[in-house]
C-alpha positions in Angstrom: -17.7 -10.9 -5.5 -15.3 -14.0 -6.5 -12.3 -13.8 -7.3 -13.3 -16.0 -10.4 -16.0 -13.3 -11.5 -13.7 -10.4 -11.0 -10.9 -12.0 -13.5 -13.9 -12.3 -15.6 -14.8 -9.2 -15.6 -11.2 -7.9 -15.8 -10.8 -9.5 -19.0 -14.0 -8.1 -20.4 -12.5 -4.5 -19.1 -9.3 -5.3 -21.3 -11.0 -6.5 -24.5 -13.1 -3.0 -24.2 -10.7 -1.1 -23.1 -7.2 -2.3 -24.8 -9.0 -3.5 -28.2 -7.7 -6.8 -26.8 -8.5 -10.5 -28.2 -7.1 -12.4 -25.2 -6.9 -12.2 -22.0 -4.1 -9.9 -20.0 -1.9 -12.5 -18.5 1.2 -13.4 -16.5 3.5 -10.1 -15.7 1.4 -6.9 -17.0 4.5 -5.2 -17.0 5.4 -7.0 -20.4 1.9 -7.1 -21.6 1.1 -3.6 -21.5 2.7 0.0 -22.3 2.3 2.6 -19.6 -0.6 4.1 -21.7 -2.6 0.7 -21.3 -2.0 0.4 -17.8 -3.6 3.8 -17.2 -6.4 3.3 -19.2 -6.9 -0.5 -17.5 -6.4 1.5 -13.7 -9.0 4.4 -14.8 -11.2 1.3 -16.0 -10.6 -0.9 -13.0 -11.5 2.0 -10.7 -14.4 3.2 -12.8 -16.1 -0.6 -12.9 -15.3 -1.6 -9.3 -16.1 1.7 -7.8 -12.7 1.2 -5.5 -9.3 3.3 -5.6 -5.7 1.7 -5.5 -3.8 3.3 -3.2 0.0 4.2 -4.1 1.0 1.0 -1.9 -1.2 -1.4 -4.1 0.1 -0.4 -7.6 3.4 -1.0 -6.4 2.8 -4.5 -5.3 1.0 -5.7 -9.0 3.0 -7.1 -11.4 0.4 -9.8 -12.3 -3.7 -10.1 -13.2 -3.2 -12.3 -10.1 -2.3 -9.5 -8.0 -5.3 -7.3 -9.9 -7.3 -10.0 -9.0 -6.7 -9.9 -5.0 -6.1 -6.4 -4.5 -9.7 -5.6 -6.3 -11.0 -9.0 -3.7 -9.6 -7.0 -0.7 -10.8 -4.0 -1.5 -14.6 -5.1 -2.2 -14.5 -7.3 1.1 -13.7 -3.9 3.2 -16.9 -2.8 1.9 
């Protein structure tokens, strides 16, 4: 999967998920409350079929970083 179609279907995730009209951008830190970012990692797992370890949710800030984590995680499969 590209990382073009999974920040596609990341933004699908958040409109469904979040009630959200645009897209999650820039430093999800500021964009979301801790309840959001639960519900977004519960989705994210869910979708993607993967698991984010303790090390990778420390290194997101960004959609960006969403983005290549989920890439890595699918290209080990």
């Amino acid at each position: 999967m590209t990382p073009t179609l999974i920040r596609t279907e990341l933004e699908q995730l958040a409109r469904e998920k979040l009630s959200v009209a645009a897209p999650v951008g820039g430093d999800l830190v500021d964009s979301l409350d801790s309840v959001q970012r639960l519900t977004l990692v519960v989705a994210i797992e869910d979708h993607f079929e993967i698991c984010f370890d303790p090390e990778d949710e420390e290194r997101i800030v960004s959609i960006d970083d969403i983005v290549s984590v989920i890439h890595g995680k699918l290209s080990q499969t």
